[in-house]
N, CA, C and O atoms as a GROMACS GRO file, in nm:
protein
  208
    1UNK      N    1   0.082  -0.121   0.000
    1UNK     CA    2   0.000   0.000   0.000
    1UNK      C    3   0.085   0.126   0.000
    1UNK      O    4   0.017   0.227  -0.016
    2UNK      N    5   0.216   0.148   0.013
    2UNK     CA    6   0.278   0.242   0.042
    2UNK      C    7   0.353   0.285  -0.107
    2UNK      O    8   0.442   0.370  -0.102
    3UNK      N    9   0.330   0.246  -0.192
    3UNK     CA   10   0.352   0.296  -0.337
    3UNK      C   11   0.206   0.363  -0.367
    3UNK      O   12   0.185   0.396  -0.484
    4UNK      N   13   0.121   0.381  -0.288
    4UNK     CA   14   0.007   0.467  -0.358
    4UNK      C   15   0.006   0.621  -0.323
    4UNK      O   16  -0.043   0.686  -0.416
    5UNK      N   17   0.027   0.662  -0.264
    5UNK     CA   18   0.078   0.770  -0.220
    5UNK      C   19   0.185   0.838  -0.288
    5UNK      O   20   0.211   0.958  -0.282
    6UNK      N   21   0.244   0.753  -0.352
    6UNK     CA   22   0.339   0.803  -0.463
    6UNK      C   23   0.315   0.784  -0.572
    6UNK      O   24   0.407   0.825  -0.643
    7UNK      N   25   0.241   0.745  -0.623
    7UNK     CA   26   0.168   0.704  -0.719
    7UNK      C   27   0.045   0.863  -0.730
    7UNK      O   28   0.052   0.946  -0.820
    8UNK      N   29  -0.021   0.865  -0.654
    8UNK     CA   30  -0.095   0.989  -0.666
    8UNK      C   31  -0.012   1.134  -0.622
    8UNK      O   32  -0.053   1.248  -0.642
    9UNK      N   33   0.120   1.091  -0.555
    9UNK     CA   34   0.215   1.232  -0.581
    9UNK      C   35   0.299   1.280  -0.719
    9UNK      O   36   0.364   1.384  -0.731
   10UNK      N   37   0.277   1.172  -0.825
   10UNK     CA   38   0.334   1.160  -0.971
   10UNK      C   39   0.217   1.212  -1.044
   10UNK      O   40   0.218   1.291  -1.139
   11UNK      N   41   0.106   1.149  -0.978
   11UNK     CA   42  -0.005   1.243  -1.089
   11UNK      C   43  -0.025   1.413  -1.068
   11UNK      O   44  -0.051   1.501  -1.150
   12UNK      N   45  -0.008   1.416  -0.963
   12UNK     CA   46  -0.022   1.575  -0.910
   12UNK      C   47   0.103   1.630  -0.989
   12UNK      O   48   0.086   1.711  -1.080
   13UNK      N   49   0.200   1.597  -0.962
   13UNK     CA   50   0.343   1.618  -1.051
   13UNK      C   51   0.292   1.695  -1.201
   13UNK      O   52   0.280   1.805  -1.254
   14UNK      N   53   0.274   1.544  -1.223
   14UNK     CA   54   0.232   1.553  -1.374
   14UNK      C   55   0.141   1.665  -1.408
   14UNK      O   56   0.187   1.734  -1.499
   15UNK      N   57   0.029   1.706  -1.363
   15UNK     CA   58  -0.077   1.748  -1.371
   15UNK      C   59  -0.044   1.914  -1.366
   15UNK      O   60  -0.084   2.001  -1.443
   16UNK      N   61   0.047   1.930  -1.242
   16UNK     CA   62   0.131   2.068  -1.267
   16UNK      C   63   0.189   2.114  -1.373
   16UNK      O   64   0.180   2.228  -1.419
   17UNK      N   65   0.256   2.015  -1.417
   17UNK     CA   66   0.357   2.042  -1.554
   17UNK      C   67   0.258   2.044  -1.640
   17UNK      O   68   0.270   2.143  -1.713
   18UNK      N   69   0.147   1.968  -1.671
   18UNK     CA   70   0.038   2.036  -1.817
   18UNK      C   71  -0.039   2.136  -1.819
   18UNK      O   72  -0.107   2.187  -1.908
   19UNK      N   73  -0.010   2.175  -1.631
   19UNK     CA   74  -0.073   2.316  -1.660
   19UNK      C   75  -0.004   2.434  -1.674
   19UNK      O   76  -0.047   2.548  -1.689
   20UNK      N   77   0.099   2.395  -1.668
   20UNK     CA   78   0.230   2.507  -1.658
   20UNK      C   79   0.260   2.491  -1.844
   20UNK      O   80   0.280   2.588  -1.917
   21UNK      N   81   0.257   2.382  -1.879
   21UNK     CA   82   0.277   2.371  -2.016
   21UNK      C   83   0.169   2.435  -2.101
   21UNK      O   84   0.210   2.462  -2.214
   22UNK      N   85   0.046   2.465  -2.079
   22UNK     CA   86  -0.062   2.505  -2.115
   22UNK      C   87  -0.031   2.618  -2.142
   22UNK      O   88  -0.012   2.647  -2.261
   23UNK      N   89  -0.017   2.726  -2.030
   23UNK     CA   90  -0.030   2.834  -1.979
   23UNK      C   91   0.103   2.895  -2.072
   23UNK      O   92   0.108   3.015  -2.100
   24UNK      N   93   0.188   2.818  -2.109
   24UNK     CA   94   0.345   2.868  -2.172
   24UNK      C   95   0.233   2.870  -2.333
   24UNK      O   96   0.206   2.972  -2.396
   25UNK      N   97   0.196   2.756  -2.360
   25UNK     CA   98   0.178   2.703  -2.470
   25UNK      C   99   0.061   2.818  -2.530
   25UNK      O  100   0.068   2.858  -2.647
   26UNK      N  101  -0.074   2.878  -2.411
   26UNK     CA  102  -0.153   2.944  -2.458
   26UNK      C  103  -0.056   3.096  -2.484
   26UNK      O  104  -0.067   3.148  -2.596
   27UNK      N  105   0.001   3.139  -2.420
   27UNK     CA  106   0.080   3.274  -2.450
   27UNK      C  107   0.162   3.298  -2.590
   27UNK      O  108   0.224   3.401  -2.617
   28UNK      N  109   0.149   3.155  -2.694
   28UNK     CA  110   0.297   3.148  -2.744
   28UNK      C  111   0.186   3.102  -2.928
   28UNK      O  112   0.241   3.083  -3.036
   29UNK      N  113   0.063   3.096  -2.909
   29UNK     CA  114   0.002   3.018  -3.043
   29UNK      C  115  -0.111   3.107  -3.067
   29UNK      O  116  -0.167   3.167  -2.976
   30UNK      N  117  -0.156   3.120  -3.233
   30UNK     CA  118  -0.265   3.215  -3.236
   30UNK      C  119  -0.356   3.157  -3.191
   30UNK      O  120  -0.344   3.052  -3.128
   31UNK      N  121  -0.499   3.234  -3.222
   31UNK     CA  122  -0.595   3.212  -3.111
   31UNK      C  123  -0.710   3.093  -3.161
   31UNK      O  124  -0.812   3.046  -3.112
   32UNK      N  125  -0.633   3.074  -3.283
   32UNK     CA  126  -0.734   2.964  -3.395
   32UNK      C  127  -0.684   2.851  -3.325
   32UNK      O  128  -0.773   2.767  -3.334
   33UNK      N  129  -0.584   2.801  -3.256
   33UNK     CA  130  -0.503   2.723  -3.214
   33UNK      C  131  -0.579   2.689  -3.039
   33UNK      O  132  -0.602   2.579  -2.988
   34UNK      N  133  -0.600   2.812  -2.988
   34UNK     CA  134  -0.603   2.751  -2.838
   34UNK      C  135  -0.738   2.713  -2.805
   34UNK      O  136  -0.758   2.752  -2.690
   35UNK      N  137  -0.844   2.654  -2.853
   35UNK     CA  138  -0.947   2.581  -2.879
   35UNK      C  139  -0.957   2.470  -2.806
   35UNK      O  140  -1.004   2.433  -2.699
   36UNK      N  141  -0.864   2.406  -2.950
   36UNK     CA  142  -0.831   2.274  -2.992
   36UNK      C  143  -0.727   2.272  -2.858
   36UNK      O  144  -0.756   2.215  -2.753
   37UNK      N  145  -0.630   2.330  -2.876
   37UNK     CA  146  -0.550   2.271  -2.693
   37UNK      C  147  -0.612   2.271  -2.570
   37UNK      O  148  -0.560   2.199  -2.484
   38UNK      N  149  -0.733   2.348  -2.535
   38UNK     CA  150  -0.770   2.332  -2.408
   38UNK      C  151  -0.862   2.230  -2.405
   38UNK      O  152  -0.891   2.178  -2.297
   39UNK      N  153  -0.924   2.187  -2.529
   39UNK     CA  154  -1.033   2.083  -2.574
   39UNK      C  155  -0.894   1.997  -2.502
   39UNK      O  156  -0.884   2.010  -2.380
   40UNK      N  157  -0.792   1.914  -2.568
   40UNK     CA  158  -0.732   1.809  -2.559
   40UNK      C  159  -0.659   1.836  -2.385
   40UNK      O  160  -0.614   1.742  -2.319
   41UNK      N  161  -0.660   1.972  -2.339
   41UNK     CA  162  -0.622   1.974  -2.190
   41UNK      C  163  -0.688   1.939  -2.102
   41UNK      O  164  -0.640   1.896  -1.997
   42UNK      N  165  -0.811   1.951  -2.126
   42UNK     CA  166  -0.901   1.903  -2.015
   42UNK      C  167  -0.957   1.789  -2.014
   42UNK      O  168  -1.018   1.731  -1.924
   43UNK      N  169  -0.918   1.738  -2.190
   43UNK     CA  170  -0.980   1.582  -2.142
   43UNK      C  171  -0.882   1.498  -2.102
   43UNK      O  172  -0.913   1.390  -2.054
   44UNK      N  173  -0.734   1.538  -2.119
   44UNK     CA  174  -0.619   1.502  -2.013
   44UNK      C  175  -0.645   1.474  -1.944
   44UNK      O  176  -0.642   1.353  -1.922
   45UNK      N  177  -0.703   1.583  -1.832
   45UNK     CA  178  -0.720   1.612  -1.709
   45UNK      C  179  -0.789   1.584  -1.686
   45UNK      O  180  -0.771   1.563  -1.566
   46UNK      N  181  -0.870   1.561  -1.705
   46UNK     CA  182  -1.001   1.446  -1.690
   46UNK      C  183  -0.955   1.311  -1.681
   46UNK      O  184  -0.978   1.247  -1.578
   47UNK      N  185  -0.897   1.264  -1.769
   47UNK     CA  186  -0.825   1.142  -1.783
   47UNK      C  187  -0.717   1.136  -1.609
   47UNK      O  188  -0.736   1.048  -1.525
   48UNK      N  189  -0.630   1.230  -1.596
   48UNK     CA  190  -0.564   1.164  -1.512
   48UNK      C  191  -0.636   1.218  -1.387
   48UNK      O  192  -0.546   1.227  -1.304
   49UNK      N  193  -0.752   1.259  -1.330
   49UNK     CA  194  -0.819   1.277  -1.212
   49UNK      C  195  -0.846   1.129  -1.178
   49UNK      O  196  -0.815   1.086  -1.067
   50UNK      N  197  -0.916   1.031  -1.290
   50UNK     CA  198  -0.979   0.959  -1.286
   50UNK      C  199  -0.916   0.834  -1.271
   50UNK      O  200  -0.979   0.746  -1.213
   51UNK      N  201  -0.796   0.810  -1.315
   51UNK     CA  202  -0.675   0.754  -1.260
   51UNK      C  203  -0.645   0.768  -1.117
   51UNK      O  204  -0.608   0.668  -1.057
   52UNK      N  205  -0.658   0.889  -1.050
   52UNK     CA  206  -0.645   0.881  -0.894
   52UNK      C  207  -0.765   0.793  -0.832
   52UNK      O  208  -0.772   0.776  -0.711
   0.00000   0.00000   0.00000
């Protein structure tokens, strides 16, 4: 049981870095572009909530 806790401290990890990657990524692409990335960010994030 003591790998789960680290296991849900890798997703939090993770989960920082795609939002930090987002946030770089929305500042940096025209605006026809950031749609389609937050469409595929949140169903990420959706994806790895649901994993915890």
């Amino acid at each position: 049981m003591s790998h789960i806790p680290h296991i849900s401290y890798v997703h939090e990890c993770t989960y920082t870095y795609l939002l930090f990657s987002h946030m770089i990524y929305l500042s940096s692409v025209p605006e026809l572009d950031t749609h389609l990335h937050t469409y595929l960010f949140i169903r990420m994030s959706v994806e790895l909530y649901e994993i915890k």
